[in-house]
C-alpha positions as CSV (number, residue, x, y, z in Angstrom):
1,X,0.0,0.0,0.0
2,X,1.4,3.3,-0.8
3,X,2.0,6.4,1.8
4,X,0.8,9.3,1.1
5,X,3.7,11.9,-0.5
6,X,1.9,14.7,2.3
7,X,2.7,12.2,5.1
8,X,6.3,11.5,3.9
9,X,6.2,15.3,3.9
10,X,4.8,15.7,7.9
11,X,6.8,12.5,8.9
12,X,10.1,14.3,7.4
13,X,9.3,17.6,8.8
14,X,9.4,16.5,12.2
15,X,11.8,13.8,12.8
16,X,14.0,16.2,10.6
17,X,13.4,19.0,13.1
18,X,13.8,16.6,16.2
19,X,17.2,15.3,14.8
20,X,18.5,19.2,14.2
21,X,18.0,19.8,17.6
22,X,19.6,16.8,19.2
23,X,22.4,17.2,16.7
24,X,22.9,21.0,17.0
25,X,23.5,20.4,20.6
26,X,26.3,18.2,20.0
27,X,29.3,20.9,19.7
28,X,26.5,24.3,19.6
29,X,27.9,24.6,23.2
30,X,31.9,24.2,22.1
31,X,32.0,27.9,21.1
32,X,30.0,29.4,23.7
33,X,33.0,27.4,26.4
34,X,34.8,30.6,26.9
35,X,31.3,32.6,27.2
36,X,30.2,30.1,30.1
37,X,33.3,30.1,32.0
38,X,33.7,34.0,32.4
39,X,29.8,33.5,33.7
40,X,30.0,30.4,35.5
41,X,33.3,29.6,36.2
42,X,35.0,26.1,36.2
43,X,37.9,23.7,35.6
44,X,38.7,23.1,32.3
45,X,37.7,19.6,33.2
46,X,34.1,20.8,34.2
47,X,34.0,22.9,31.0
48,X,34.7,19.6,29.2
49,X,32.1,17.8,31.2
50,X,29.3,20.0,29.4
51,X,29.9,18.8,26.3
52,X,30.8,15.7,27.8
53,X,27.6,14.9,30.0
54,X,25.5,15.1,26.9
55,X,26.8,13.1,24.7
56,X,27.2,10.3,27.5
57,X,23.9,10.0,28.8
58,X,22.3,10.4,25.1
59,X,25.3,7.3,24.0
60,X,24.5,5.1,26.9
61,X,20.6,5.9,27.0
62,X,20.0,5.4,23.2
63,X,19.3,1.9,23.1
64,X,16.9,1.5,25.8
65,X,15.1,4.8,24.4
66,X,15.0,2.4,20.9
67,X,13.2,-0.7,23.4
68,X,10.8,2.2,25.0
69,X,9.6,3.2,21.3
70,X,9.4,-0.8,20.3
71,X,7.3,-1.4,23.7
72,X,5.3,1.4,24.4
73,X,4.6,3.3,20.8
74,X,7.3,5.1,19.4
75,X,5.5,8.4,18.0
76,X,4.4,8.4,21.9
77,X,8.3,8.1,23.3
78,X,9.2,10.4,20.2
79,X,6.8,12.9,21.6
80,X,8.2,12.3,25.7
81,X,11.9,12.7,24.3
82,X,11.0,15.8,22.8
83,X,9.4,17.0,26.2
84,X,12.1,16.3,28.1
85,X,14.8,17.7,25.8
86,X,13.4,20.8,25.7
87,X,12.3,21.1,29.5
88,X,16.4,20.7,30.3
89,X,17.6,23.2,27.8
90,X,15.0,25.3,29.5
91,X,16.9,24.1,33.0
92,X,20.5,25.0,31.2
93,X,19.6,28.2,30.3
94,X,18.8,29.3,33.8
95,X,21.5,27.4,35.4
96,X,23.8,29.5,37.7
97,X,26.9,27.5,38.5
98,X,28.4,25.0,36.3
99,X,27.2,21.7,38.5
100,X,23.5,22.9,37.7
101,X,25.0,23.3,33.8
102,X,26.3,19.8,33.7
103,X,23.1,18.2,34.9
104,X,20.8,19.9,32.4
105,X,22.8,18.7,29.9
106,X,22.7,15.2,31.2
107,X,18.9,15.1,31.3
108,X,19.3,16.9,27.8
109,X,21.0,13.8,27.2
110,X,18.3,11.8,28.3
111,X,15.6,13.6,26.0
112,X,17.7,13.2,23.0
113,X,18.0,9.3,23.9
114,X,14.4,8.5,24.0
115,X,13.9,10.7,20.7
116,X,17.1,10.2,18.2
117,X,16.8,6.7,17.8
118,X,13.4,6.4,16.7
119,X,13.3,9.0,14.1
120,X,15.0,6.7,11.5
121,X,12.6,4.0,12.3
122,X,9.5,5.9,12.3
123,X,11.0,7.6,8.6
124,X,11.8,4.2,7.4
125,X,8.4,2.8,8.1
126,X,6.5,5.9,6.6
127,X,9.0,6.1,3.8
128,X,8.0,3.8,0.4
129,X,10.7,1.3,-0.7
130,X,12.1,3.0,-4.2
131,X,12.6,6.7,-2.1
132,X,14.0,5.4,1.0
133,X,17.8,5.9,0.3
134,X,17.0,9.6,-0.9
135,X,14.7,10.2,2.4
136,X,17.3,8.7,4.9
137,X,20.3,10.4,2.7
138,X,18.7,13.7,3.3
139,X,17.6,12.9,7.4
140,X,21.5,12.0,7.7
141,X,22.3,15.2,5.7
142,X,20.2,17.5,8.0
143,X,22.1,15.5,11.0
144,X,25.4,16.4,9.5
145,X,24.5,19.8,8.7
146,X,23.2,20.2,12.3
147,X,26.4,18.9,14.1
148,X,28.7,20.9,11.8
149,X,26.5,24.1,12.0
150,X,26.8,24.5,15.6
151,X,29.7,26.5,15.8
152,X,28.9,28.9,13.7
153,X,25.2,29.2,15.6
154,X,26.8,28.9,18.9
155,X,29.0,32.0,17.9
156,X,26.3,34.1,15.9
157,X,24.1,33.4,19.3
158,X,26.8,34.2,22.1
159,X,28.4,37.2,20.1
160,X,24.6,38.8,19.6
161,X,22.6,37.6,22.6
162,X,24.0,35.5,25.3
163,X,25.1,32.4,25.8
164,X,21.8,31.3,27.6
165,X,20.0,31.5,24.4
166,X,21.9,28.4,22.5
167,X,19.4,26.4,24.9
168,X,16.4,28.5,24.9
169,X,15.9,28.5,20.6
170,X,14.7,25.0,21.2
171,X,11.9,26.0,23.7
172,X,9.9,27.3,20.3
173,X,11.1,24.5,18.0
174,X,9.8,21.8,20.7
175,X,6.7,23.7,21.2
176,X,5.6,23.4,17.3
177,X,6.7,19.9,16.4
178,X,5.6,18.5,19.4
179,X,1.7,19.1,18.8
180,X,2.4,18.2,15.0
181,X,4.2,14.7,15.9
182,X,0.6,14.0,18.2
183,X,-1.4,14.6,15.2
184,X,0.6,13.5,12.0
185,X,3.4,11.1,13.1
186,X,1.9,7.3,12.6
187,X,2.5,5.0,15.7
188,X,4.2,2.0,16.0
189,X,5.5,-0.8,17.7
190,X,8.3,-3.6,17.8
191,X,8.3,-7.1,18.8
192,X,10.2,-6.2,22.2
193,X,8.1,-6.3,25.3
194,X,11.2,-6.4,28.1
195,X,13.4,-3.8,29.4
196,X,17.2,-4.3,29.8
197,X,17.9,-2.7,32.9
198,X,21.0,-4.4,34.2
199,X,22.6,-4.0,30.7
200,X,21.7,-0.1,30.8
201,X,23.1,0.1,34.4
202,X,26.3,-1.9,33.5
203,X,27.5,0.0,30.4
204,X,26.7,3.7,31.9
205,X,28.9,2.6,34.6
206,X,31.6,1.1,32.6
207,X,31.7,4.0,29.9
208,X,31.5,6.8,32.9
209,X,34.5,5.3,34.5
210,X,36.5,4.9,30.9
211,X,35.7,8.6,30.3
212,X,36.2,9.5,33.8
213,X,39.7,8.0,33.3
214,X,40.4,9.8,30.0
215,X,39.3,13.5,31.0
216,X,41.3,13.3,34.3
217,X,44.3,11.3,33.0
218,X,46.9,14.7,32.5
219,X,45.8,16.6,35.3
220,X,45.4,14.1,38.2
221,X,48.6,12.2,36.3
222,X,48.0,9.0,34.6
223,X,49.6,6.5,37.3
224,X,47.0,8.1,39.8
225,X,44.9,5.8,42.0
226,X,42.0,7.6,40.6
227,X,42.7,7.4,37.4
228,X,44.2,4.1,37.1
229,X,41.0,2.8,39.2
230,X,38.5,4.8,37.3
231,X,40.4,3.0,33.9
232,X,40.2,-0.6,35.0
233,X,36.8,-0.7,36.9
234,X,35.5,1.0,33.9
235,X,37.1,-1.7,31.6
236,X,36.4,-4.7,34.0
237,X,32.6,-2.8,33.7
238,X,32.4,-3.4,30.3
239,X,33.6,-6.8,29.8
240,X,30.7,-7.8,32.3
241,X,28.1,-6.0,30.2
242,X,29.2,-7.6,27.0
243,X,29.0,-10.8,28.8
244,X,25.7,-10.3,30.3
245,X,24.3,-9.4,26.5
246,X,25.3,-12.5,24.9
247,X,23.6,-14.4,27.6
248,X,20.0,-12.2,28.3
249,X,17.0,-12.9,26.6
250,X,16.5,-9.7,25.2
251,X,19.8,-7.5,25.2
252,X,19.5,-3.8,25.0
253,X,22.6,-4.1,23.0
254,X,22.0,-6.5,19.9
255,X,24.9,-8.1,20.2
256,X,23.4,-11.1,17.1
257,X,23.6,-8.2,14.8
258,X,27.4,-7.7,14.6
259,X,27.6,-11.0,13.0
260,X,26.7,-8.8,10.0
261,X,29.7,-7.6,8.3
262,X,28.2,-4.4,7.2
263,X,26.7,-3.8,10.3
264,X,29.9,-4.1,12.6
265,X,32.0,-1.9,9.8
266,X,29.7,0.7,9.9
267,X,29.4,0.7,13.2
268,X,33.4,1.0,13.9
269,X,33.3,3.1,11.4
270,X,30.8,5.7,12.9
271,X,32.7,5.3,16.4
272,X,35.7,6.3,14.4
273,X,34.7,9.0,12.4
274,X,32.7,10.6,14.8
275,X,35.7,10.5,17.8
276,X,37.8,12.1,15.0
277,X,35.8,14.6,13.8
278,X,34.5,15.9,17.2
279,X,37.7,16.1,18.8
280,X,39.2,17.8,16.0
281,X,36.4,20.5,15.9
282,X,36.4,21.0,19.6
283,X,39.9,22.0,19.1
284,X,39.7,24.1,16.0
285,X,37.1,26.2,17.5
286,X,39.4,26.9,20.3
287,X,42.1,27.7,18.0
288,X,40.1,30.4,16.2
289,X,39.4,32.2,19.3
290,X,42.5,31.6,21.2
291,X,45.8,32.0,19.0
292,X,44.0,33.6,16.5
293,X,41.8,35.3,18.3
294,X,38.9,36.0,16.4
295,X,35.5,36.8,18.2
296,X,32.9,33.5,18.9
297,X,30.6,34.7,15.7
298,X,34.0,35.3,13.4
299,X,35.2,31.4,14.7
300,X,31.7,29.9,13.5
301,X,32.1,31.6,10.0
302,X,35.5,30.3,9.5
303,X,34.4,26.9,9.3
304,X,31.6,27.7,6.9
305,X,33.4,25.9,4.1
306,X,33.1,22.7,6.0
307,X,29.5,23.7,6.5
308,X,28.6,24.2,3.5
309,X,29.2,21.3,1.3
310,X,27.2,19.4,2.7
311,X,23.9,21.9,1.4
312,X,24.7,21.7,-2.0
313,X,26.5,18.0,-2.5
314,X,24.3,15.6,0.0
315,X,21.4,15.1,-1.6
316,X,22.7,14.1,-5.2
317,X,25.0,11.6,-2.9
318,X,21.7,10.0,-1.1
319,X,20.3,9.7,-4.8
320,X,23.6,8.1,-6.2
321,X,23.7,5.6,-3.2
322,X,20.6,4.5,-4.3
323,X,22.3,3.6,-7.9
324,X,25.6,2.2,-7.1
325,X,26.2,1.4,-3.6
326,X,26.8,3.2,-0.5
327,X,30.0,1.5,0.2
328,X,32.7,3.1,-1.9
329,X,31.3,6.3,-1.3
330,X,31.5,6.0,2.2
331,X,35.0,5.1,2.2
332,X,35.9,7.8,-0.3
333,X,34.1,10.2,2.3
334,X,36.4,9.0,5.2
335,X,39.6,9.3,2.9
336,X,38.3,12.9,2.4
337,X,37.9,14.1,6.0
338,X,41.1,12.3,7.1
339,X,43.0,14.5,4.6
340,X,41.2,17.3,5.5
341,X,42.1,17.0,8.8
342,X,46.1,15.6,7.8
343,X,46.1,19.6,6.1
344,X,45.1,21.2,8.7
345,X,47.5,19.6,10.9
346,X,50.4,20.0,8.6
347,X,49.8,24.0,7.8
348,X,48.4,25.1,11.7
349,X,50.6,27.6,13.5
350,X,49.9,30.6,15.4
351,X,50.6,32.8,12.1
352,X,49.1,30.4,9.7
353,X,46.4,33.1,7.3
354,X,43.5,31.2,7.3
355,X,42.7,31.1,3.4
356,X,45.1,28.2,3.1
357,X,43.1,26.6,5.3
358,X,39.6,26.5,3.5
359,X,41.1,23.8,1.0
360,X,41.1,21.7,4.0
361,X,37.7,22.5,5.4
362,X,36.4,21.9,1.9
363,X,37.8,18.3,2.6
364,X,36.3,18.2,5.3
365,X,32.8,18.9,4.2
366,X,33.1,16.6,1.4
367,X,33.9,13.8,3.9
368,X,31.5,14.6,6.2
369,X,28.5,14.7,3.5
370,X,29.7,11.6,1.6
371,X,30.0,9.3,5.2
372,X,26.3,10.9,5.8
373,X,24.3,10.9,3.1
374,X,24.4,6.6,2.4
375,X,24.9,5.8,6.0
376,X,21.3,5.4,7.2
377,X,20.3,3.6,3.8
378,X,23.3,0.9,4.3
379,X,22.8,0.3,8.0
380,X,18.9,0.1,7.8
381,X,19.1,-1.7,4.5
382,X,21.6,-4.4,6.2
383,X,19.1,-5.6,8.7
384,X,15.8,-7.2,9.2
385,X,12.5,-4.8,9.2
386,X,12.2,-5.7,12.7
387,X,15.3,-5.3,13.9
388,X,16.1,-1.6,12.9
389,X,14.9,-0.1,16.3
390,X,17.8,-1.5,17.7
391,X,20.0,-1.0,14.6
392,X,19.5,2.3,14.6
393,X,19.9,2.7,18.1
394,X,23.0,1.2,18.2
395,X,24.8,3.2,15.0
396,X,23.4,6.4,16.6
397,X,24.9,5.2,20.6
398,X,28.2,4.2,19.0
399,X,28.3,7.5,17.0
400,X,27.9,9.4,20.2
401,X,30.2,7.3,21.9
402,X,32.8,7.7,19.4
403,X,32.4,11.8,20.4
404,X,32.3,11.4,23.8
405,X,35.7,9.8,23.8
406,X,37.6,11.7,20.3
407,X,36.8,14.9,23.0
408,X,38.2,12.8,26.2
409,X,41.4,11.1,23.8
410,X,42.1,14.4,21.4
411,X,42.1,17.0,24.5
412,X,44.1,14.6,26.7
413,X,46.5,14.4,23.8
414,X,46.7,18.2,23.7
415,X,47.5,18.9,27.0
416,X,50.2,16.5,27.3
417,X,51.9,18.0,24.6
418,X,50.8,21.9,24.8
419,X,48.2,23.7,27.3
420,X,46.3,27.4,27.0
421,X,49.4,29.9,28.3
422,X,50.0,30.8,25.2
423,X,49.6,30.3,21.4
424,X,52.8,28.6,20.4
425,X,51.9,26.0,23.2
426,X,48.4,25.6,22.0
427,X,49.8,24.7,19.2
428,X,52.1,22.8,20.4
429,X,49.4,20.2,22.1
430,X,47.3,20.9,18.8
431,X,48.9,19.2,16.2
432,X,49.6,15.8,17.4
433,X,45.8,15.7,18.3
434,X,45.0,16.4,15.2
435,X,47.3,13.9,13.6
436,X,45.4,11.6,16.3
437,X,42.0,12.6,14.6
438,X,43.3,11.7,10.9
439,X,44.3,7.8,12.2
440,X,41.2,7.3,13.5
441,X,39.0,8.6,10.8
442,X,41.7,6.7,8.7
443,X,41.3,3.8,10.4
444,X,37.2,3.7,10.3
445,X,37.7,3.7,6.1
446,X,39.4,0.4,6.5
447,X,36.4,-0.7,8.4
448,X,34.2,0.4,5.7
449,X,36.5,-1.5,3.1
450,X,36.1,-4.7,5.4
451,X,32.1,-4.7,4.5
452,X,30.9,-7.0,1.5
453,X,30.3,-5.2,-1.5
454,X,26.5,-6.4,-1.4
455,X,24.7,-6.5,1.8
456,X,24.5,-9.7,4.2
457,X,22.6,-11.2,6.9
458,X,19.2,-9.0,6.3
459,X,17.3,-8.3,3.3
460,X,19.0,-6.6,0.3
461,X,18.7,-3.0,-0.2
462,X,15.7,-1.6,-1.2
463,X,13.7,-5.2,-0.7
464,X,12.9,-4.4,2.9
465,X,9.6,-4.9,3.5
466,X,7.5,-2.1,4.7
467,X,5.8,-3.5,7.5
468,X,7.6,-4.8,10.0
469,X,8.2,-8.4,10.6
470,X,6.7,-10.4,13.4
471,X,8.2,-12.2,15.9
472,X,7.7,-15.4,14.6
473,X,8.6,-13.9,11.3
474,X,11.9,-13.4,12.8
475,X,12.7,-16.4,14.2
């Protein structure tokens, strides 16, 4: 049965809206950082914990907000997530020391969880079979957009208003879609009826402590008890979770589906590209206002180039994935943004003028928009119908993941070698971070290389059926 183009049209609107939101708030907050501490004060490690807390709580919280959807409706946990996202950026704006900062963005987190992972799902369903590679190639195009946008927003917003108001623009935005996801969104539900709470207990704690570890390492020295105990139980943590989701009945972690080759490339992939790419930016935007110091709006515009490739280029890329593959295009999108970044790191100096830095950016974009754009169709397309809650939960938790620690590995790299004093020593600490962003981007196109050329282990692409599949369909 075909849907109707006008519901497409509503169903597009607002998980596209949703996921500009959640993304935006990714690195919108990285320019305001200097902003908040003249206001609020704090450690640089407490700084680092508001970008930080979010990310977390949405990585570790995104599959169990995928079960919610599957057991409870997921227009109606669609709707919740968007309540609660924008209630906490309501709490972050008023915040008045940076404790009350960090904990509205972990409840941010929380919002973000129960919403981001069932946008793809609910698109998917509503989308028909021959246009869903262009639909999910433009909803991983507005993501991309989003994440790389924030900058420049967070700057334009801090420069001309305050830094309270990159949290209060999505009071508005949460109050229209959410009445128009009630009445046009279609609900729906997946075979899962349990929730995983140990496994949602044990990986928060395990990934807290690894992070925990990480952000502290420099400052409280590496061979600390702290640190060294944070590391361990954090790792001993995890091991216990992945054991205890091979042996549940139903994991919140799908642990089956990485026996699909695509799946588990683009998977470590996404963790790769994403802890490259936000650690890299998290520096860069520091550079622009430090060393060279240029004003939070002036720092935002300078990485326009890498913001705005993805405009004009990603939806002829989701239309092309649907003709010849998503595969090479995704790796060729990696190669891109690891020699963006291997550029930037060769040319970056405290005198360096920064049009010989826009080829790079330029790189940059083009990577970003090309690893985008096919992503959702090849993940989606990999699995069964009733199975991509949880695939898309997990792509989405590993891709925040992969943020969460590219901030915790890039900055600890910096301050071992460099530190804020000055701008030779920022750069200093700078460009070996960098160079540690371009290996692991590198490394996640090997990943993508390591997929089969044609999908495996779900139905081929553009064959998935458009209702979901039953449980006993699925066994």
């Amino acid at each position: 049965m075909s849907v109707p183009k006008r519901k497409v049209l509503w169903t597009f609107l607002c998980c596209g809206l949703g996921v500009a939101m959640v993304s935006l708030d990714n690195l919108v907050v990285i320019t305001a950082l200097p902003a908040i501490r003249g206001d609020l004060g704090g450690s640089l490690q407490e700084l680092e914990w508001t970008v930080n807390a979010y990310t977390l709580t949405y990585a570790v919280l995104m599959l169990p907000g995928a079960a919610l959807g599957d057991r409870f409706g997921r227009r109606r946990m669609f709707g919740i997530g968007m309540g609660v996202f924008v209630a906490a950026s309501a709490g972050a704006a008023l915040s008045s020391g940076i404790g009350a900062l960090i904990a509205a963005r972990a409840v941010q987190g929380l919002g973000a969880a129960l919403l981001m992972p069932l946008n793809l799902t609910i698109l998917t369903d509503a989308a028909p079979a021959h246009r869903r590679g262009a639909l999910l190639g433009a909803m991983s195009a507005v993501e991309g957009v989003a994440i790389a946008t924030g900058p420049l927003l967070g700057g334009a917003v801090v420069e001309h208003l305050s830094w309270q108001w990159i949290f209060w623009i999505n009071v508005p935005i949460g109050a229209v879609v959410l009445p128009f996801a009630r009445w046009k969104l279609a609900e729906s539900r997946g075979p899962g009826s349990r929730l995983d709470l140990v496994g949602t207990a044990l990986a928060g704690i395990g990934l807290f402590g690894i992070v925990f570890g990480i952000v502290h390492g420099h400052a409280d020295h590496w061979s600390s008890v702290r640190v060294l105990a944070s590391l361990t139980g954090g790792a001993v943590v995890l091991v216990a979770f992945v054991l205890w989701e091979l042996h549940v009945e139903l994991p919140m972690f799908p642990m089956n589906l990485f026996r699909n080759r695509t799946f588990s490339a683009m998977n470590a992939a996404g963790l790769l590209m994403f802890a490259g790419m936000f650690g890299s930016v998290f520096l860069l935007t520091q550079f622009f206002q430090g060393p060279q110091g240029y004003s939070p709006l002036e720092a935002g515009l300078r990485i326009l180039p890498w913001t705005a490739v993805p405009i004009f280029v990603a939806p002829l890329v989701g239309l092309l994935s649907d003709r010849i593959g998503s595969r090479s295009i995704v790796a060729l999108g990696l190669t891109f943004q690891a020699c963006g970044l291997g550029w930037i790191a060769t040319r970056i100096s405290p005198e360096v003028g920064y049009p010989s830095l826009i080829p790079a950016l330029v790189l940059c974009g083009l990577g970003m928009t090309f690893y985008f754009a096919p992503t959702a169709n090849m993940v989606m397309s990999a699995v069964d119908a009733g199975d991509r809650g949880m695939a898309s939960g997990a792509i989405n938790a590993l891709r925040e993941l992969g943020g969460v620690l590219g901030i915790a590995v890039l900055a600890s790299v910096f301050s071992a070698q460099g530190d804020l004093t000055s701008a030779d020593r920022f750069t200093d600490g700078m460009i070996p971070a960098v160079w540690t962003g371009v290996v692991l981007i590198a490394a996640g196109a090997l990943a993508v290389l390591a997929a089969p050329r044609r999908h495996s282990g779900g139905r081929p692409a553009g064959a998935v059926p458009a209702v979901p599949a039953s449980a006993n369909d699925r066994v």
